[in-house]
C-alpha positions as CSV (number, residue, x, y, z in Angstrom):
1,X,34.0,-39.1,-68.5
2,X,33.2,-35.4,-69.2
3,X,31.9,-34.3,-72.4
4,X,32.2,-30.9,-74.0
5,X,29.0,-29.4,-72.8
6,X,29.5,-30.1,-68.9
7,X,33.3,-28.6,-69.8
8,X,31.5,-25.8,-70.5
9,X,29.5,-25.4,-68.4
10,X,31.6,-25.9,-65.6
11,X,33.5,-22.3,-66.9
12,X,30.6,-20.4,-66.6
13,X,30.2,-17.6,-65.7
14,X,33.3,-16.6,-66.9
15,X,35.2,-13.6,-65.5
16,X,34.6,-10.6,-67.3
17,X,38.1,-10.4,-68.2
18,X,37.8,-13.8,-70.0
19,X,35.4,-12.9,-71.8
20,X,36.6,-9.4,-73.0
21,X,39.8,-11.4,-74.1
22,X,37.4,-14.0,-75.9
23,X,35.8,-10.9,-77.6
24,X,39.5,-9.5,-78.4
25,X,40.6,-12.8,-80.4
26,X,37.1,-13.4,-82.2
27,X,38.7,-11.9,-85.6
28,X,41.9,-11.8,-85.8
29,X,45.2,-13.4,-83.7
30,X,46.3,-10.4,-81.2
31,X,49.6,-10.2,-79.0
32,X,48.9,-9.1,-75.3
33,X,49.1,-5.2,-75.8
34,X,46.7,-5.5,-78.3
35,X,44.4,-7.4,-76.9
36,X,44.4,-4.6,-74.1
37,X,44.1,-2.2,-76.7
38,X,41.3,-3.6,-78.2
39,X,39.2,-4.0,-74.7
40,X,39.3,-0.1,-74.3
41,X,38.7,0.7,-77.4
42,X,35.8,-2.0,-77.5
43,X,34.5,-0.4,-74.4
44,X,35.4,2.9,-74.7
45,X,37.5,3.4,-72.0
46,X,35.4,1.9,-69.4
47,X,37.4,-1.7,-69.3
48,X,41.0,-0.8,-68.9
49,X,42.9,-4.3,-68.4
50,X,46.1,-4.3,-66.6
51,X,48.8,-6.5,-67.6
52,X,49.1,-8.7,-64.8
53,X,45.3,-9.3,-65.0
54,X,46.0,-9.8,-68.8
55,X,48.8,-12.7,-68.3
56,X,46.9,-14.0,-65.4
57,X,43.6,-14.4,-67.8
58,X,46.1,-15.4,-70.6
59,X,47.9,-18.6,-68.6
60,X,44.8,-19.8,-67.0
61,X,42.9,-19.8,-71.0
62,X,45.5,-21.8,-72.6
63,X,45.3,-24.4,-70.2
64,X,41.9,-24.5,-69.7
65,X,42.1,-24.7,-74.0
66,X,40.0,-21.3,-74.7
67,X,43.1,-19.7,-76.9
68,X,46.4,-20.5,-78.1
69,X,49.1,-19.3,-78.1
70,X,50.1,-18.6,-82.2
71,X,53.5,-20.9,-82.9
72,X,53.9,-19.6,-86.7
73,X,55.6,-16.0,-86.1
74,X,54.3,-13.3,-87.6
75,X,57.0,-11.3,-90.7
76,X,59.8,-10.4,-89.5
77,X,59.1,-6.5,-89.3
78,X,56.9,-7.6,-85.9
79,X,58.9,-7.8,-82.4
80,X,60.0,-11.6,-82.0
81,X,59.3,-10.9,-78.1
82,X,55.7,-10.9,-78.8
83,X,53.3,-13.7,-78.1
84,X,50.2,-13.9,-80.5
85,X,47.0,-15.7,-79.1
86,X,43.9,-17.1,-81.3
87,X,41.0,-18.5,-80.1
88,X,40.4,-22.5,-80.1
89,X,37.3,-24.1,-81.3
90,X,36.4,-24.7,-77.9
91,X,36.6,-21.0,-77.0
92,X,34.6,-20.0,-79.0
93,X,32.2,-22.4,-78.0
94,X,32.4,-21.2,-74.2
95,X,31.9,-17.7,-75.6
96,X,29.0,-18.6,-77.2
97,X,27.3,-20.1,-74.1
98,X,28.1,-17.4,-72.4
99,X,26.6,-14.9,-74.6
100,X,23.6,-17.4,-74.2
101,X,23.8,-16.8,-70.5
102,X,24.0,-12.9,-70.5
103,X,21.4,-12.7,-72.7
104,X,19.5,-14.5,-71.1
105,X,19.5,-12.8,-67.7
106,X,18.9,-9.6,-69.6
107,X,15.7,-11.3,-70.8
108,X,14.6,-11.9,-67.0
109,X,15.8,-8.2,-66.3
110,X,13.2,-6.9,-68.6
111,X,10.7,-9.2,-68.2
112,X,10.2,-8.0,-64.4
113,X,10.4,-4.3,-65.5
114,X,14.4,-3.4,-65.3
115,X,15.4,-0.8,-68.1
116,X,19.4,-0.1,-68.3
117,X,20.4,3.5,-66.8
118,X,20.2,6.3,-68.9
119,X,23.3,8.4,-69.4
């Protein structure tokens, strides 16, 4: 039998898509176009998310139990076509070790000398 931490740790690393989605639904329950929108915006522009990559990330999260998909609708001014996502305990969790993780191998970066680009 598994517990939670080997669960975990059998995600990481995550995909940088994951995680940019993880980041997406850390405040707020999001629908897929806004999730997209909030990656560019969140990266400036540098991270543009296509849809299929989107759904793809989407699907494989809410089986592996990293988000949700919302069942209460939202009013009805909102399309009823749209499908809202929140994050799960347990993804936020995986986030959080892999935040650990990152930061971590930015540690080691500096610690042998490497400084990010300057732009």
């Amino acid at each position: 039998m598994t517990n939670d931490r080997e669960l975990v740790e059998e995600l990481l690393p995550l995909p940088p898509a994951t995680f940019h989605i993880l980041l997406a639904l850390m405040d707020e329950e999001r629908h897929g176009y806004a999730i997209i929108q909030d990656v560019e915006a969140r990266t400036q522009g540098v991270l543009r998310m296509s849809a299929g990559t989107l759904y793809r990330s989407i699907a494989r999260m809410v089986e592996q139990g990293l988000i949700a998909e919302v069942t209460r609708r939202r009013p009805a001014a909102d399309d009823p076509r749209r499908r809202y996502y929140r994050l799960t305990p347990f993804g936020v969790t995986v986030a959080r070790a892999e935040m650990r993780r990152l930061s971590e191998l930015v540690r080691l970066a500096r610690a042998r000398g490497l400084k990010p680009e300057t732009t």
